[in-house]
Wavefront OBJ file of the C-alpha trace (Angstrom):
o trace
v -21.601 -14.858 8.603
v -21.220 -11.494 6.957
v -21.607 -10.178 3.206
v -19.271 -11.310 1.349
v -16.463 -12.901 4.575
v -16.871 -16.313 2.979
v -14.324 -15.162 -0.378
v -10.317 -14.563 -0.344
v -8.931 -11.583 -1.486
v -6.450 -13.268 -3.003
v -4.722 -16.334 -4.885
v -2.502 -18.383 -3.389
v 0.450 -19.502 -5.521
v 0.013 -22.316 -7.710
v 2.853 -24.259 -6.980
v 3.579 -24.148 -2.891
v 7.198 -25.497 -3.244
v 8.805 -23.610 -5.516
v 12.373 -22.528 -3.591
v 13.534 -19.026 -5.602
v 10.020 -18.069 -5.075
v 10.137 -18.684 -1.088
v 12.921 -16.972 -0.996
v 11.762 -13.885 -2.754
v 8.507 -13.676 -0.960
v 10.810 -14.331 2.262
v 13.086 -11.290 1.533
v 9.701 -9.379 0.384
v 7.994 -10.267 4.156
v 11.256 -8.486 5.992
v 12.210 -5.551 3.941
v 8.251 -4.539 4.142
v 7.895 -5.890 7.870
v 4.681 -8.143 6.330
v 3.539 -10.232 8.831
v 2.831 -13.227 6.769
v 2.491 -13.908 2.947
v -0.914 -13.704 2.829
v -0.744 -9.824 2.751
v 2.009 -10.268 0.243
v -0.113 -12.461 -2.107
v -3.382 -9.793 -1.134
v -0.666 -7.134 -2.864
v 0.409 -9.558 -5.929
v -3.558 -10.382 -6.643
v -4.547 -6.493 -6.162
v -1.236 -5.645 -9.067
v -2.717 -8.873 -10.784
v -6.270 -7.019 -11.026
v -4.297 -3.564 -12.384
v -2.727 -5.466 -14.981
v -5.845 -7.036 -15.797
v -7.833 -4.200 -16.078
v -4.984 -2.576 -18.251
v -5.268 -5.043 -20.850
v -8.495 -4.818 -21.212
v -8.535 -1.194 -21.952
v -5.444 -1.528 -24.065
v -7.299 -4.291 -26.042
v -10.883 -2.338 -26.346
v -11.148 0.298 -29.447
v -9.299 3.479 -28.309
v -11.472 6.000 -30.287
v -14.819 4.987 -28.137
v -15.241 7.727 -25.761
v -16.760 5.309 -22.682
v -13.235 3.311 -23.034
v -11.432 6.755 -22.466
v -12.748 7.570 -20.007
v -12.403 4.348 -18.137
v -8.885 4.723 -19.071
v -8.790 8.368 -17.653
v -10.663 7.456 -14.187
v -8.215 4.346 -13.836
v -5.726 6.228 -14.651
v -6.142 9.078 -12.140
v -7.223 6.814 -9.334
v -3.491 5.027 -9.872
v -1.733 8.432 -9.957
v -4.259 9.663 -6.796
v -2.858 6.691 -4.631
v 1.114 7.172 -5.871
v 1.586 3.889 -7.856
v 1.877 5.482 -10.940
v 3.999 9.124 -11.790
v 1.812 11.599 -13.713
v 3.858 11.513 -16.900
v 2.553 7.584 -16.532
v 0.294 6.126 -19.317
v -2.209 3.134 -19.049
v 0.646 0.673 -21.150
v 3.111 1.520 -18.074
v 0.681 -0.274 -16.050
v 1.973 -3.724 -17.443
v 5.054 -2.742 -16.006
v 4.812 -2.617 -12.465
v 6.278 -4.510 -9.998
v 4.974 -5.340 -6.425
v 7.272 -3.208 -4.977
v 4.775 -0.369 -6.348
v 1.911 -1.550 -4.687
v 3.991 -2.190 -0.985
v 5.454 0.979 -1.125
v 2.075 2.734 -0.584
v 0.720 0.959 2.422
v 0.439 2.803 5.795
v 3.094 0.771 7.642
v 5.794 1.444 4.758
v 5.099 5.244 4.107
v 5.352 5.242 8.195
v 8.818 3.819 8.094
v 10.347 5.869 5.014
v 8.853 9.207 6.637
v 11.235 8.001 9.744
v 8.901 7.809 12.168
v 9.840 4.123 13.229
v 13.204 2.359 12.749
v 12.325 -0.844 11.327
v 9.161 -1.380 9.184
v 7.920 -3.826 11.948
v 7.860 -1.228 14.370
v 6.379 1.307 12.451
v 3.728 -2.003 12.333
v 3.309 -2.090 16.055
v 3.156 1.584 15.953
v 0.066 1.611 13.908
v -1.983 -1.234 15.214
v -1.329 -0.122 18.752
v -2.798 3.315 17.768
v -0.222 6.260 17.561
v 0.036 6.775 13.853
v -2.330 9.214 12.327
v -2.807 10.209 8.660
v -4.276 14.023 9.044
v -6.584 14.128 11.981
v -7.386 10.179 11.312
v -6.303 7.561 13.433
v -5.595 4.222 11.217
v -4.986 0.879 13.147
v -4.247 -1.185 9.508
v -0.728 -0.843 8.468
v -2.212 -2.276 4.377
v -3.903 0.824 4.737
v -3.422 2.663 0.972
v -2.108 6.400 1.546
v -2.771 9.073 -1.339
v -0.033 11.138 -2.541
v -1.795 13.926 -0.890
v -1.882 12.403 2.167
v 1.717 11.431 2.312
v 2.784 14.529 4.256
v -0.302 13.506 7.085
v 0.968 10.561 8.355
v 2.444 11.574 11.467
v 2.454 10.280 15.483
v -1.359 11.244 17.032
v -0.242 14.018 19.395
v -1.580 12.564 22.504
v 0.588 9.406 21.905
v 3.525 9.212 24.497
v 5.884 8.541 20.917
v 4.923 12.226 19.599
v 6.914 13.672 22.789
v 10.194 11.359 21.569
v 9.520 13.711 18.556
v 8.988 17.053 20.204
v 11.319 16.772 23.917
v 9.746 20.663 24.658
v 6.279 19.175 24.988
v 7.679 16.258 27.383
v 9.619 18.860 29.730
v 6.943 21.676 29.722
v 4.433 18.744 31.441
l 1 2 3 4 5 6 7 8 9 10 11 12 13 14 15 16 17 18 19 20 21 22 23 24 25 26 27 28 29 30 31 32 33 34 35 36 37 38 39 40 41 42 43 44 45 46 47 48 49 50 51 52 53 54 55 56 57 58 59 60 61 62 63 64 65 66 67 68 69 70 71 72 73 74 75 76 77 78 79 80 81 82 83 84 85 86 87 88 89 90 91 92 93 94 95 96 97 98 99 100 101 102 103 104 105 106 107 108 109 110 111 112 113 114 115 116 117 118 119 120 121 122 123 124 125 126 127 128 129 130 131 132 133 134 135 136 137 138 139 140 141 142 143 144 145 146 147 148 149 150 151 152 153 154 155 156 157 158 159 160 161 162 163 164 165 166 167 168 169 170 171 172 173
């Protein structure tokens, strides 16, 4: 078995019948086009680990120069990946929802840039291939895009959905 395969990446809910719950993680699983709730508790234990390591440099002394700039570097690595605004500061953390985190995976960043109608298919579009961030293909729709990145994410121009996009390329062939 490999390094480090035999450990989740995430905590399941304590209680497994809890209905309001259900049916939030159930609405959660369709507006994001999630395929099951383990990526959805992967997200909640990843905005569980922020929070985490917010309080903990909330609750260390402020004026001690290491503990700034651990706040700085976690600070610019949340900004860097679009969870947090710049004007943000490291007690807005606390505030976050899991909406944050969703909003900045591959498959949703495909769907809101309109390059697939449904967030399912903009799903299928990634795992079978024809979604590219830059000049890099990505096959994992939790895949995290950066703020600068955001404007990458487009069909791979050899992929027969690019010429839906561009109907000059299809009828010069």
């Amino acid at each position: 078995m490999p390094l480090g395969t035999d450990t989740k990446q995430y905590e399941t809910p304590n209680h497994p019948y809890q209905g309001e719950r259900i049916s939030t993680e159930h609405s959660l699983l369709d507006r994001y086009g999630l395929s099951n709730k383990e990526e959805l508790w992967r997200a909640q234990s990843q905005l569980r680990s922020y929070r985490r390591e917010a309080r903990d440099l909330l609750g260390q002394a402020q004026g001690d120069e290491a503990v700034q700039r651990r706040s700085e570097e976690f600070l610019g690595r949340l900004k860097r990946v679009g969870i947090l605004d710049e004007a943000d500061e490291l007690g807005d953390i606390l505030s976050l929802e899991i909406e944050d985190v969703l909003e900045r995976r591959l498959q949703t960043v495909a769907y809101r840039k309109g390059l697939a109608n449904t967030p399912q298919q903009a799903r299928q579009f990634i795992v079978h291939g024809h979604v590219v961030v830059g000049d890099q293909r990505h096959r994992v729709p939790s895949y995290v895009v950066d703020v600068d990145e955001e404007d990458l994410v487009a069909f791979d121009e050899t992929s027969p959905l690019a010429d839906d996009l561009h109907p000059e390329r299809a009828e010069g062939q």
